[in-house]
C-alpha positions in Angstrom: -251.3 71.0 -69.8 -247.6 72.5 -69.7 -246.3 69.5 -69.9 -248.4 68.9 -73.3 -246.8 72.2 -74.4 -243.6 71.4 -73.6 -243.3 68.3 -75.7 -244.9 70.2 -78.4 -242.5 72.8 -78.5 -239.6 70.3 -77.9 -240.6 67.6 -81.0 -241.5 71.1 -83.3 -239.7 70.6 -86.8 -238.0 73.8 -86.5 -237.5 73.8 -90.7 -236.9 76.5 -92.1 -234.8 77.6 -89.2 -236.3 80.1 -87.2 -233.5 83.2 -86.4 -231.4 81.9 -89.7 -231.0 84.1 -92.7 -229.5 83.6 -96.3 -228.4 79.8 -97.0 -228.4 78.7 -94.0 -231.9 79.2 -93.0 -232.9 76.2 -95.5 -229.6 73.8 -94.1 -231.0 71.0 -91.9 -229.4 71.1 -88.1 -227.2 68.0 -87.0 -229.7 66.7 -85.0 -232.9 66.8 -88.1 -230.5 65.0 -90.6 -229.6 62.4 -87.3 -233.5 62.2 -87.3 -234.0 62.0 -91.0 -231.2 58.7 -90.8 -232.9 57.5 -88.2 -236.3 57.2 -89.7 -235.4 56.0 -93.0 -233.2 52.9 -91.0 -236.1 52.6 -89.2 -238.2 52.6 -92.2 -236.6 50.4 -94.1 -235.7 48.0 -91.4 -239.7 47.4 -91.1 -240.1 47.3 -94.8 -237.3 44.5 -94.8 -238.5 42.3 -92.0 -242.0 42.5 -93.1 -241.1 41.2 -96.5 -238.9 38.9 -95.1 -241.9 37.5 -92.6 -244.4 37.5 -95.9 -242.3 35.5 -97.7 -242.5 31.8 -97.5 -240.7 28.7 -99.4 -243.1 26.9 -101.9 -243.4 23.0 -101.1 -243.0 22.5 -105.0 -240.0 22.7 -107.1 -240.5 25.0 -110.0 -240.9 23.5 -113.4 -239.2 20.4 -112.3 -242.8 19.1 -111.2 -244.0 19.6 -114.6 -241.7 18.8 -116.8 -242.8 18.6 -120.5 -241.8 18.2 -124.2 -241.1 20.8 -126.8 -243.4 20.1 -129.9 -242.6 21.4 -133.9 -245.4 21.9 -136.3 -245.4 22.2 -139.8 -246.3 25.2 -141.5 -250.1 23.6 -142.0 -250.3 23.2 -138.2 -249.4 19.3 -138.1 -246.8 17.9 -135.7 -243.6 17.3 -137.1 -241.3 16.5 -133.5 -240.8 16.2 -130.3 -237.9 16.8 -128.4 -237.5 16.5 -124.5 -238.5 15.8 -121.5 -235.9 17.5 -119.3 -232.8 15.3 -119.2 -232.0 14.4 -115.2 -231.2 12.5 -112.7 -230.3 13.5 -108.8 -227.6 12.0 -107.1 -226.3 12.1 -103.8 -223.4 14.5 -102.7 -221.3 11.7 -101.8 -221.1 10.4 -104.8 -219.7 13.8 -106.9 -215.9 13.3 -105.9 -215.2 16.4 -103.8 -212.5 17.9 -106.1 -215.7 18.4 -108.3 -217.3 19.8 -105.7 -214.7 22.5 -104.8 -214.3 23.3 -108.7 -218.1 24.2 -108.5 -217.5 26.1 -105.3 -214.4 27.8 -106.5 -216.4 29.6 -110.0 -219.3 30.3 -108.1 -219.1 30.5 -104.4 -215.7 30.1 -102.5 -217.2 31.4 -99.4 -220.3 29.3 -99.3 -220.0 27.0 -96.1 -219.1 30.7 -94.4 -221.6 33.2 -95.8 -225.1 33.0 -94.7 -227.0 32.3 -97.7 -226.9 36.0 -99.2 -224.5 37.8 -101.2 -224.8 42.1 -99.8 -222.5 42.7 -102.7 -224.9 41.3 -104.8 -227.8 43.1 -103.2 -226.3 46.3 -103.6 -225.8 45.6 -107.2 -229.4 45.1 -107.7 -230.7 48.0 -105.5 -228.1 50.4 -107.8 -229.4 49.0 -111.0 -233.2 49.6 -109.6 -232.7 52.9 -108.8 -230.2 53.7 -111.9 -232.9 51.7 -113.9 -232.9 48.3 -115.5 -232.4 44.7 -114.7 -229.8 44.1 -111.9 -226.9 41.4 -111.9 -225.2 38.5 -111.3 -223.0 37.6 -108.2 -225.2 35.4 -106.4 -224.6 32.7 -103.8 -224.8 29.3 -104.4 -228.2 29.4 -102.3 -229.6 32.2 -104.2 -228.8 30.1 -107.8 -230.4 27.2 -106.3 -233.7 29.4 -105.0 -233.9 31.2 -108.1 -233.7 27.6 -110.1 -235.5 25.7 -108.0 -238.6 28.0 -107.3 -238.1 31.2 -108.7 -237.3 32.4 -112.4 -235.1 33.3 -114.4 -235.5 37.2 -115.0 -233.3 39.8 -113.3 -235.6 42.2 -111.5 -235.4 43.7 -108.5 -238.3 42.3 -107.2 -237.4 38.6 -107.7 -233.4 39.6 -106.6 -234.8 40.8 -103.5 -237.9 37.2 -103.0 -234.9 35.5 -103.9 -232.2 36.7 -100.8 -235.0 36.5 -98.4 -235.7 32.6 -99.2 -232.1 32.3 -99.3 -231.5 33.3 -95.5 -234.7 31.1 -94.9 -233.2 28.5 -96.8 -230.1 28.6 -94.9 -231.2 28.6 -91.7 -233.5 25.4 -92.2 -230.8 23.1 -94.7 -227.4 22.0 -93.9 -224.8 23.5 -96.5 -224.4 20.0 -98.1 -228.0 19.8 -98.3 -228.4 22.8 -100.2 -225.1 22.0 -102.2 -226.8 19.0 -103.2 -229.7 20.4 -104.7 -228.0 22.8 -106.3 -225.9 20.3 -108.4 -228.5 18.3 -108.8 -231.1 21.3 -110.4 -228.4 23.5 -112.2 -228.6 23.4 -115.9 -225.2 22.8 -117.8 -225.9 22.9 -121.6 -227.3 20.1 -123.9 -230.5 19.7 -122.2 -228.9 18.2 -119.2 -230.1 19.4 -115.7 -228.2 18.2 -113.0 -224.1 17.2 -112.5 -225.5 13.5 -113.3 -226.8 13.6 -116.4 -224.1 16.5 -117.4 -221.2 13.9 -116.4 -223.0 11.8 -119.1 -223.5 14.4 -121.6 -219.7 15.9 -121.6 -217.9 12.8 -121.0 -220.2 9.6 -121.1 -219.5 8.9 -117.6 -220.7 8.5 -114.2 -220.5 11.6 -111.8 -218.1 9.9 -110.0 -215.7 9.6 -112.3 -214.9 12.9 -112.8 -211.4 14.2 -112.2 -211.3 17.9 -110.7 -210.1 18.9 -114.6 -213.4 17.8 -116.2 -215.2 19.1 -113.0 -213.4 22.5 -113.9 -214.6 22.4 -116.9 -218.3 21.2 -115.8 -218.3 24.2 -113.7 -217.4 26.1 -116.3 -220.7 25.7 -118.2 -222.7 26.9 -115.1 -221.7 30.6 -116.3 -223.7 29.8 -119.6 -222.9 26.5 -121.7 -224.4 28.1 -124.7 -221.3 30.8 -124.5 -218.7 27.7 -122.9 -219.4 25.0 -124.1 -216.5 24.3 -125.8 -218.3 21.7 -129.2 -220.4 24.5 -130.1 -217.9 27.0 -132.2 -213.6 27.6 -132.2 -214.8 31.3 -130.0 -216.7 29.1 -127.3 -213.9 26.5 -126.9 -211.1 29.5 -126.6 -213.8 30.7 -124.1 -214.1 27.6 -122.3 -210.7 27.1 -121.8 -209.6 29.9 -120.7 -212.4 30.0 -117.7 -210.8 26.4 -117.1 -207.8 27.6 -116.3 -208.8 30.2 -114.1 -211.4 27.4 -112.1 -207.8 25.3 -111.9 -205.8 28.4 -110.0 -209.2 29.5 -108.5 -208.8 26.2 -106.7 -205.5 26.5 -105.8 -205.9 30.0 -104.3 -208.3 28.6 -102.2 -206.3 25.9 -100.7 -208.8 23.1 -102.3 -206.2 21.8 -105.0 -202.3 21.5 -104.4 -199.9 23.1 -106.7 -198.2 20.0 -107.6 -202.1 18.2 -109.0 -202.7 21.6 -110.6 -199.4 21.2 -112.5 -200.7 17.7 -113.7 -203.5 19.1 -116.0 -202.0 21.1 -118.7 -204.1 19.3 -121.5 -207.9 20.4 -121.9 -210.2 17.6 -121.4 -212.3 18.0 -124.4 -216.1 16.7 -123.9 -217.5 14.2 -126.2 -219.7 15.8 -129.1 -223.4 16.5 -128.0 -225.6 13.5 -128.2 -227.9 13.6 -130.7 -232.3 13.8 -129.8 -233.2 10.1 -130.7 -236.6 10.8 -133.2 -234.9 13.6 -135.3 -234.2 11.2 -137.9 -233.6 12.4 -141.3 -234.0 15.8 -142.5 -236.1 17.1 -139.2 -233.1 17.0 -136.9 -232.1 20.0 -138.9 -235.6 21.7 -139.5 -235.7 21.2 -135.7 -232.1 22.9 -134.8 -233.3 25.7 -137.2 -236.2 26.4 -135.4 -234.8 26.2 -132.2 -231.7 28.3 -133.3 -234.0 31.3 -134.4 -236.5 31.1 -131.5 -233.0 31.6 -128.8 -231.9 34.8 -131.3 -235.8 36.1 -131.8 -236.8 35.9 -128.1 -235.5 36.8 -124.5 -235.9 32.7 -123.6 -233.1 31.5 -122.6 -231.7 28.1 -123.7 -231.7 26.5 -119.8 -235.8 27.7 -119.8 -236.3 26.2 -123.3 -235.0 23.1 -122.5 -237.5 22.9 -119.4 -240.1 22.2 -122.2 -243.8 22.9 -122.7 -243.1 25.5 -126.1 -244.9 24.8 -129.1 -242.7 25.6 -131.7 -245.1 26.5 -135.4 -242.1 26.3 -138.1 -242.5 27.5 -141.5 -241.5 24.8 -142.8 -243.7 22.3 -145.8 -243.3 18.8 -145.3 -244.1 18.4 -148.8 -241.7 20.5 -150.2 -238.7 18.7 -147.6 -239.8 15.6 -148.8 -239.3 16.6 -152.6 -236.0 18.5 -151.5 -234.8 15.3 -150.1 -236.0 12.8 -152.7 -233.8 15.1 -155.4 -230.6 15.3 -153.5 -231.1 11.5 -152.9 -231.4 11.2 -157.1 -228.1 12.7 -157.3 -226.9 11.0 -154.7 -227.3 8.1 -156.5 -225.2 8.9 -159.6 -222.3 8.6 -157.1 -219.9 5.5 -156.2 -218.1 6.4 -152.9 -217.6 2.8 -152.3 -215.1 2.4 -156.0 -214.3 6.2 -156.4 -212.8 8.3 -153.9 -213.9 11.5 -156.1 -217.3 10.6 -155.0 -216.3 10.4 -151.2 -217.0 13.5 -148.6 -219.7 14.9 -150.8 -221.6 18.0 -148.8 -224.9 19.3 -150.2 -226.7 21.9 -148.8 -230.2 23.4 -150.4 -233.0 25.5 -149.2 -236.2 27.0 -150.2 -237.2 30.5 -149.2 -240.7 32.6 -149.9 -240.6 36.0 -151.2 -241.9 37.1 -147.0 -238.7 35.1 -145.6 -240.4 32.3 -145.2 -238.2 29.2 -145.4 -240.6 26.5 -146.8 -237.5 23.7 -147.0 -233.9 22.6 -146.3 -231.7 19.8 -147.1 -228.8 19.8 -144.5 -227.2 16.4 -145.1 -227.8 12.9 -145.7 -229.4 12.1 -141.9 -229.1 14.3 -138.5 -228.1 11.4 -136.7 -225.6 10.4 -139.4 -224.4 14.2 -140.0 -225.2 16.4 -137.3 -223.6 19.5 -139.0 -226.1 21.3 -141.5 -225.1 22.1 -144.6 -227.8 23.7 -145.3 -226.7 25.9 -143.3 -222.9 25.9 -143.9 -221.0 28.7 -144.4 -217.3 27.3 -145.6 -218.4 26.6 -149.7 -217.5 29.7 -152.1 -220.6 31.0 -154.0 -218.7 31.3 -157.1 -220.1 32.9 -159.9 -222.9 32.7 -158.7 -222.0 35.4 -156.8 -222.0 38.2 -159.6 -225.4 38.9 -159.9 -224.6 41.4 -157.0 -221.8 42.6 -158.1 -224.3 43.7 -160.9 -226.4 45.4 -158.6 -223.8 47.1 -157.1 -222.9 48.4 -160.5 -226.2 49.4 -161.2 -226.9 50.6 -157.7 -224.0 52.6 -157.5 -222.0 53.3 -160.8 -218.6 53.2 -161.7 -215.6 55.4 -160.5 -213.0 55.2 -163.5 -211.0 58.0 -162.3 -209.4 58.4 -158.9 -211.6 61.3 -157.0 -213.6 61.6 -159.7 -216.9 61.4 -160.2 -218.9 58.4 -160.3 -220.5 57.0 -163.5 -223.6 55.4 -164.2 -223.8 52.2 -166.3 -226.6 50.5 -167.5 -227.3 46.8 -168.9 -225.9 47.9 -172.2 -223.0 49.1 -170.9 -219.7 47.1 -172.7 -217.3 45.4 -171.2 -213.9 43.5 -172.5 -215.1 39.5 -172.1 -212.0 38.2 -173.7 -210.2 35.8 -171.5 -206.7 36.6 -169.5 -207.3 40.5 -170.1 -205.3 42.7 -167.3 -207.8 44.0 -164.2 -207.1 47.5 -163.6 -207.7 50.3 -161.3 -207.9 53.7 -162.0 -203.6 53.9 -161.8 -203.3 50.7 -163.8 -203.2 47.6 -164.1 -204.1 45.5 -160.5 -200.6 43.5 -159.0 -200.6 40.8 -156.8 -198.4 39.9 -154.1 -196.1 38.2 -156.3 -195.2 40.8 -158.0 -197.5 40.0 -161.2 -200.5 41.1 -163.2 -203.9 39.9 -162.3 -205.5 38.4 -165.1 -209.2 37.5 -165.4 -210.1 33.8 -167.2 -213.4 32.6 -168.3 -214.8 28.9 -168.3 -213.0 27.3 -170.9 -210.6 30.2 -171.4 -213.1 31.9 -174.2 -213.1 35.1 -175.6 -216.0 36.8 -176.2 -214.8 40.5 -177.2 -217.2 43.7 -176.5 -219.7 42.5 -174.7 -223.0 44.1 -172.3 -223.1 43.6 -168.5 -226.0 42.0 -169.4 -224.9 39.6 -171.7 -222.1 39.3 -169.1 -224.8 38.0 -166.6 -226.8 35.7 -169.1 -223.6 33.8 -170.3 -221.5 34.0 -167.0 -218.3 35.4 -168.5 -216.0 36.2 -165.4 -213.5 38.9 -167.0 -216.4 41.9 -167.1 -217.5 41.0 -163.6 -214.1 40.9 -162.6 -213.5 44.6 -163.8 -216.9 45.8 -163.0 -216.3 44.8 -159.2 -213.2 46.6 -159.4 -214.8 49.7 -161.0 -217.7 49.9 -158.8 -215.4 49.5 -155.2 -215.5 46.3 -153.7 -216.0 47.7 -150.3 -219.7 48.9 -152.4 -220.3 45.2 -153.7 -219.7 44.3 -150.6 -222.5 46.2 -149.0 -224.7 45.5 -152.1 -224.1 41.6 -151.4 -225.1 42.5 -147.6 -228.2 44.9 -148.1 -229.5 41.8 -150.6 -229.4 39.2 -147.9 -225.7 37.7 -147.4 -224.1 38.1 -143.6 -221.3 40.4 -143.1 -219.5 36.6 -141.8 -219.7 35.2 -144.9 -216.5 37.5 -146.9 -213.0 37.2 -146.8 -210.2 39.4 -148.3 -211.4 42.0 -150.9 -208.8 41.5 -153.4 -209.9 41.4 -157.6 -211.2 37.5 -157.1 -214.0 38.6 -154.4 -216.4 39.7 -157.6 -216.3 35.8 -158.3 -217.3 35.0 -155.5 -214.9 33.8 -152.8 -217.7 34.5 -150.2 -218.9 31.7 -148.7 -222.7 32.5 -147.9 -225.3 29.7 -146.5 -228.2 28.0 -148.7 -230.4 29.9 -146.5 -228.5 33.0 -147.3 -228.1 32.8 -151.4 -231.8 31.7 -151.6 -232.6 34.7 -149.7 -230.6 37.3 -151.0 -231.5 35.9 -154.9 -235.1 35.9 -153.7 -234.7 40.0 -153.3 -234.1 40.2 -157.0 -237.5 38.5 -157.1 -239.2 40.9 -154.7 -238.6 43.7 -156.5 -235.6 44.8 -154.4 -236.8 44.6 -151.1 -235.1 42.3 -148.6 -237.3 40.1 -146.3 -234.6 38.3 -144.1 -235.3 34.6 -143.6 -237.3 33.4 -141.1 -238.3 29.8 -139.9 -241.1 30.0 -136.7 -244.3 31.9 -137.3 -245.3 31.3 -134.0 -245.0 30.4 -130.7 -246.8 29.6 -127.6 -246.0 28.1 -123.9 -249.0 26.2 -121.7 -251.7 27.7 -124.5 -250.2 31.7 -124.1 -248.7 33.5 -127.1 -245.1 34.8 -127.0 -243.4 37.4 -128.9 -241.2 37.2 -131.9 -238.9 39.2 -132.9 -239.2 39.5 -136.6 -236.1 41.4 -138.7 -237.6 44.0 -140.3 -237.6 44.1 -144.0 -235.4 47.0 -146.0 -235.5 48.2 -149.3 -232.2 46.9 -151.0 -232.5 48.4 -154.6 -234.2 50.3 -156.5 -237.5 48.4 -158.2 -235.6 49.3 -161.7 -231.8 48.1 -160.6 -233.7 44.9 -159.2 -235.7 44.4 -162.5 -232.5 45.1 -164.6 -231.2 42.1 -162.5 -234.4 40.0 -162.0 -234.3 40.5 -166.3 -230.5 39.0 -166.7 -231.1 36.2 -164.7 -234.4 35.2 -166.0 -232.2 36.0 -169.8 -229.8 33.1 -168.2 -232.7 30.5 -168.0 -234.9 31.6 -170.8 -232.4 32.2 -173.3 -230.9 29.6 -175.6 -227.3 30.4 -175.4 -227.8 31.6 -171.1 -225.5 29.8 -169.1 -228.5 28.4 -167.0 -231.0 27.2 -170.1 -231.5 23.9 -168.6 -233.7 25.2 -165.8 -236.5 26.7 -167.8 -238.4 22.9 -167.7 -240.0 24.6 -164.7 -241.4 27.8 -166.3 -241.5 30.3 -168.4 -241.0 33.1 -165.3 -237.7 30.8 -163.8 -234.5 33.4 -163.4 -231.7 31.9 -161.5 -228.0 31.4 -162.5 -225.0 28.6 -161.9 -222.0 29.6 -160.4 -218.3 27.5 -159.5 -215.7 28.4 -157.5 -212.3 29.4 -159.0 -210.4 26.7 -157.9 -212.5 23.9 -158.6 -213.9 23.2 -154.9 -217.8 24.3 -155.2 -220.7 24.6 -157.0 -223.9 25.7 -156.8 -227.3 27.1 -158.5 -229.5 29.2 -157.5 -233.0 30.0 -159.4 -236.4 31.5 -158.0 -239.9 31.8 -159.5 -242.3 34.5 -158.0 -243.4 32.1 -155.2 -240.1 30.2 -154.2 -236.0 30.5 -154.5 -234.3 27.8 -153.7 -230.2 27.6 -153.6 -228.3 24.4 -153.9 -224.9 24.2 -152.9 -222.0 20.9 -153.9 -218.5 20.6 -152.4 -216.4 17.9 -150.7 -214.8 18.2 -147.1 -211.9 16.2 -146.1 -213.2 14.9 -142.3 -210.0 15.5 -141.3 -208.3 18.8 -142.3 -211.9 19.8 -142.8 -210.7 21.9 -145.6 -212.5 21.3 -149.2 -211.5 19.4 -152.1 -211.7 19.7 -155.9 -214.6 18.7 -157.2 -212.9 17.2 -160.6 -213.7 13.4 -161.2 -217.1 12.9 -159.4 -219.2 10.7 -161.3 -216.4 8.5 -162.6 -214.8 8.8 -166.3 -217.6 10.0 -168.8 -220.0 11.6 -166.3 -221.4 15.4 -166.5 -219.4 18.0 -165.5 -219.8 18.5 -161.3 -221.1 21.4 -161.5 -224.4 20.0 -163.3 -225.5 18.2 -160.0 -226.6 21.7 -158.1 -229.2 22.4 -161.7 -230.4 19.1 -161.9 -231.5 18.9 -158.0 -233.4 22.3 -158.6 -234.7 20.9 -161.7 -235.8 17.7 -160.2 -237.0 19.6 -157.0 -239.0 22.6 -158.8 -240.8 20.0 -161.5 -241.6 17.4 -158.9 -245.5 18.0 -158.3 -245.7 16.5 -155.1 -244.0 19.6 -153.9 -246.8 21.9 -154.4 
């Protein structure tokens, strides 16, 4: 019984401490925080070898197992593609040369044949980010990568992190590290719908895996930090990307003793990749509805490209096949006017087009001649100057906005009516004075065919496209303003250059998709829908999310009337610039539009239901820089810039369509 006392008294948390006063009475004693450490080790100790015990490694690879195909629907629900299954092929370590091996060790594991499966630095990273909140991080082992690709997922949680190092030290206590290393180059996804070094070796270079020099494995390993950011085909940012982080594999390798100084200093040059195969089955215009879709599902969702690839999405586009098939049989009328065999002005032609609802909806595109002719899209391309087509926002801005004709002063409102010098090669000026160039000379406005038109309304500007009033107006109004009005309507802050006096006609270069959208806000009473091409999606029958840009008032209902009012004057009216387009309706606004210096044209028009933008220019395949338009169609043939209005035409009036 004293003894029972005793121990009583001894174990006793003494808290707070008896015979202390002030501060120190609540100030744990040496020995209670000693206990407190103590406990929580021991506590968490227990926690970690139970989980560790509780967690086993599944007999199945993940996804591998099921594999499937990616399907595209129409907007009526039909099927319109297929693309997949999952591209690969295992091979043997022996047969990846080990320079290769070593370049893959070097980005993302130097100390693999030494560590024991886990990263702590890694695990510490994901406890802080638990407790700080949010998704922890990278820095995984090569182990860990394989685990989470070969049975895990792909989301950065804590929970998964910490499943994932406990298979990892199971993992590498039951597999040799070649074994592991082998299944991890063999289930690693590198870009282009390749899983596996195999079929990657094929992709990049067209070549067997054993092939590979330790500068294309550099750049192979590379892609395993994200081929949609390194691969080096995809844009000019990814391959500046992409070479860089091959350098630093190179040194990487030699700081690790696995590549001598004197073979690093043989590989100076880049070895570029071959460009991405292309899906055999997307043959004519649904190669491009289909890179499209999958384009806006990996910017509207939180898949990532490696986990779409794996397959089993179905894809619901937007898009009407009977509308693509009119969109294509009207280009191919045009088409046919040219001789690229006898006239080199008919040579390099690009034409873009596409149709987009009132909602955002795009309903049909035209991005070349074939995908696996073309793989670019012109459709969406955005290297061709809109032109004049372009002023209908600097318009808006005007009306949106007003004027500012005095330096600080106050702005001024105009209105349709508002007059305007049209005569051609009149000074542009600024509230000091007239505008000079670089040069040292006077900026000077022309008009098509270098007419003068005296006083003359914005609107009448608008209906008749005279450049010299748009030219001032865009000065008048700010074209930082214009700028934003173009932006607010639709067009990408990508698509402008310098803001000097020319920008008001249009050296922008804005997408198909784009023009047709932003022209379409005009026709929704000046709200902007941004466009849109997958209604919905699903995986293995459940519904994912979509992120959907929100629609945003643009204009005012009157400035977009005012506008909605020119353009439709432009169509309807006998003397409008765009009178041949009325054949399809008495409601059909739109407006033509060429670039300055003779190297685009386009036309955009809309009805209530649909606005469709066509775009014409020529690209040199080698300087990739464009070319005048002048002398297409041969001596006696329309001017160029008809083609864009008669593809509308023929598109809009073509009942199969509907």
């Amino acid at each position: 019984m004293r003894l029972r006392r005793w121990v009583v008294e001894r174990v006793r948390l003494d808290y707070p401490r008896a015979g202390r006063r002030g501060v120190t009475r609540w100030l744990p004693s040496w020995r209670q925080m000693a206990l407190l450490f103590l406990f929580c080790l021991g506590s968490l100790t227990g926690l970690l070898s139970y989980l560790y015990l509780q967690t086993d490694i599944p007999k199945n690879l993940n996804d591998f197992a099921t594999q499937q195909d990616n399907v595209y629907y129409w907007a009526d629900g039909s099927e319109m593609a297929r693309t997949g299954p999952v591209n690969r092929q295992e091979v043997p370590l022996g047969k990846v040369p080990e320079k290769v091996q070593w370049a893959v060790l070097a980005a993302e594991n130097a100390s693999f044949y030494s560590d024991s499966g886990v990263s702590p630095s890694g695990l510490m990273r994901a406890v802080t980010r638990m407790v700080t909140g949010g998704e922890t991080q990278g820095g995984s082992t090569i182990t860990q990568q394989y685990v989470k690709n070969a049975y895990l997922n792909q989301r950065q949680t804590f929970s998964r992190k910490l499943t994932e190092m406990f298979m990892a030290i199971k993992l590498d206590g039951r597999m040799s590290k070649q074994e592991i290393l082998q299944r991890y180059l063999n289930t690693s996804w590198f870009g282009r719908g390749s899983y596996g070094i195999q079929r990657a070796s094929y992709a990049y270079y067209g070549k067997d895996v054993s092939e590979l020099n330790a500068s294309e494995g550099a750049l192979l390993a590379s892609l395993l930090k994200g081929a949609g950011t390194f691969d080096p085909t995809l844009s000019a940012k990814n391959h500046e990307r992409a070479v860089e982080r091959w350098k630093w594999v190179l040194d990487r390798m030699v700081d690790i003793g696995r590549l001598s100084k004197s073979e690093r200093a043989r590989y100076t040059k880049f070895p570029e990749p071959q460009a991405p195969p292309r899906p055999v089955g997307l043959t004519g215009q649904i190669g491009y509805l289909v890179e499209t879709a999958k384009a806006y599902v990996s910017s509207h969702t939180d898949i990532s490209d490696a986990d779409f690839d794996l397959g089993g999405y179905q894809i619901h586009t937007t898009f009407e096949k009977p509308k693509v098939k009119a969109l294509n049989k009207a280009v191919n009328k045009a088409r046919d006017k040219l001789d690229p065999e006898r006239r080199p002005e008919d040579r390099h032609v690009r034409i873009g087009a596409a149709s987009v609802a009132p909602d955002g909806a795009i309903r049909a595109l035209y991005g070349g001649p074939g995908y696996l002719e073309q793989g670019f899209n012109d459709a969406n391309a955005s290297n061709v100057p809109a032109g004049t087509s372009f002023t209908p926002f600097v318009y808006a801005a005007a009306l949106r906005d007003g004027v500012l004709l005095q330096r600080n002063g106050a702005r001024t409102p105009v209105t349709p009516s508002t007059l305007y010098d049209g005569d051609n090669e009149i000074a542009v000026h600024t509230p000091e004075g007239p505008y000079w160039d670089r040069s040292g000379k006077i900026v000077r406005a022309t008009n098509d065919g270098d007419h003068s038109y005296g006083k003359v309304s914005l609107r009448q500007a608008i209906v008749q496209s005279i450049n010299t009033p748009m030219m001032q107006l865009g000065m008048d109004v700010g074209l930082d303003r214009v700028r934003r009005a173009s932006i607010d309507a639709g067009l990408l802050p990508s698509s402008f250059g310098a803001r000097v006096p020319a920008f008001s006609l249009g050296t922008a270069t804005p997408s198909s998709i784009r023009m047709a959208s932003a022209y379409g806000t005009f026709a929704a009473g000046g709200t902007h829908n941004p466009p849109y091409s997958v209604s919905g999606l699903t995986h293995g029958g459940q519904k994912l999310g979509l992120r959907k840009d929100r629609a945003k008032r643009a204009f005012s209902a009157q400035v977009a009337s005012e506008v909605d009012d020119a353009l439709r004057g432009a169509v309807q009216s006998a003397s409008g610039s765009a009178h041949g387009a009325a054949v399809a309706g008495e409601e059909v606004a739109g407006k033509g539009g060429t670039a300055q210096d003779g190297t685009s044209a386009w036309f955009v028009g809309y009805t209530k239901e649909l606005s469709t933008a066509v775009s014409l220019s020529r690209l040199d395949p080698k300087s990739q820089e464009l070319m005048e338009l002048e002398g297409m169609g041969g001596e006696g043939a329309a001017s160029p810039d008809t083609y864009p209005l008669d593809i509308w035409k023929s598109y809009m009036t073509d009942r199969t369509a509907e």
